[in-house]
C-alpha positions in Angstrom: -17.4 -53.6 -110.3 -17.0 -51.3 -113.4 -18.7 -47.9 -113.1 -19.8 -45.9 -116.4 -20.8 -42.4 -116.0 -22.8 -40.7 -119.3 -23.8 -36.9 -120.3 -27.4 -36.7 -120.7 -29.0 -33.5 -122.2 -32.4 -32.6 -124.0 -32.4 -30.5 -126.9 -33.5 -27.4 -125.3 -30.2 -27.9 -123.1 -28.0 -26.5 -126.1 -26.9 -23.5 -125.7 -25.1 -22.6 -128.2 -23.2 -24.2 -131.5 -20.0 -24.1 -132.0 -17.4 -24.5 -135.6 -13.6 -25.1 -135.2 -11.9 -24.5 -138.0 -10.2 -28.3 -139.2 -6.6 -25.9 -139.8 -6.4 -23.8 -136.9 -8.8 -25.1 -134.0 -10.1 -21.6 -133.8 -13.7 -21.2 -132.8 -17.4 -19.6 -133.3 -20.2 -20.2 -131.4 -23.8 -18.7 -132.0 -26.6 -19.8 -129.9 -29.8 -21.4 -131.9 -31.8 -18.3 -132.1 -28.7 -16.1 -133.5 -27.7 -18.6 -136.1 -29.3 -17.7 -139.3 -26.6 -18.8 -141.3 -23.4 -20.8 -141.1 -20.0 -19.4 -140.8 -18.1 -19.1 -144.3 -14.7 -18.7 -142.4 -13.4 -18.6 -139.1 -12.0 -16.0 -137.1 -8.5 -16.5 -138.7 -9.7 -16.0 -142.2 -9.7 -20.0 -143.3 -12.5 -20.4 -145.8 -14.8 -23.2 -144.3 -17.6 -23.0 -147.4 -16.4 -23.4 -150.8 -18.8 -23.7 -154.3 -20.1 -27.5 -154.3 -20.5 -27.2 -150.4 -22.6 -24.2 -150.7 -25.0 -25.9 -153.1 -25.1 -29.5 -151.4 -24.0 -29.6 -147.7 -25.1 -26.0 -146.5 -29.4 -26.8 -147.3 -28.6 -29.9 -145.2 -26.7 -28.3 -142.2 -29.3 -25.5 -141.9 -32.1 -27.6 -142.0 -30.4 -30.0 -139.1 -29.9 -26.7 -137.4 -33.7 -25.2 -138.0 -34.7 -28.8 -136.6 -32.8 -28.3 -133.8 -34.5 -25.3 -132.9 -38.1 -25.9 -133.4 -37.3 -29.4 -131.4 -35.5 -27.8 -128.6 -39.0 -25.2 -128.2 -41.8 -28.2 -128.0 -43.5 -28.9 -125.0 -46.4 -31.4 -124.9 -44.0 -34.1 -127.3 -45.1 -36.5 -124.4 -41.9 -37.6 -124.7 -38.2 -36.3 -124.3 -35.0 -36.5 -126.8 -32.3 -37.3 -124.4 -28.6 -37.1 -126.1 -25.8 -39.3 -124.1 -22.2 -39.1 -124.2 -19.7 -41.2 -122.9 -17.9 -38.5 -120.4 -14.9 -37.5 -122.1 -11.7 -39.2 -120.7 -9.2 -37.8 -118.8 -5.6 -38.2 -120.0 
């Protein structure tokens, strides 16, 4: 018999956001309400947001982000988003 177990979460589960930095793993996280705009470096000063970026992939991220939020406050949807994950695998 196998056995899978899964995450499940609704939107309004998230708590919080978080960035690592792809250089030195360091991390911020900001919950929904506090994040008005993304992060331009992390806490070790490596520059996440560069020119191009700031024109093209910023608009997108902080409207993924505003979605989030205004999803994660509705009630009477009649429906649920559920998110699954496999659970993370233990080495």
């Amino acid at each position: 018999m196998t056995v899978e177990r899964k995450i499940v979460f609704e939107l309004n589960d998230i708590k919080a956001i978080s960035f690592q930095c792809d250089k030195c793993t360091s991390r911020i996280a900001m919950s929904l309400d506090d994040l008005k705009e993304l992060p331009k470096q992390c806490p070790n000063a490596h520059r996440w947001i560069t020119g191009e970026q700031e024109l093209t992939n910023v608009p997108t991220l902080m409207k993924f982000i505003e979605t989030l939020r205004v999803l994660a406050r509705q009630k009477a949807l009649g429906f649920k988003i559920l998110l699954e994950f496999d659970e993370p695998k233990v080495s």
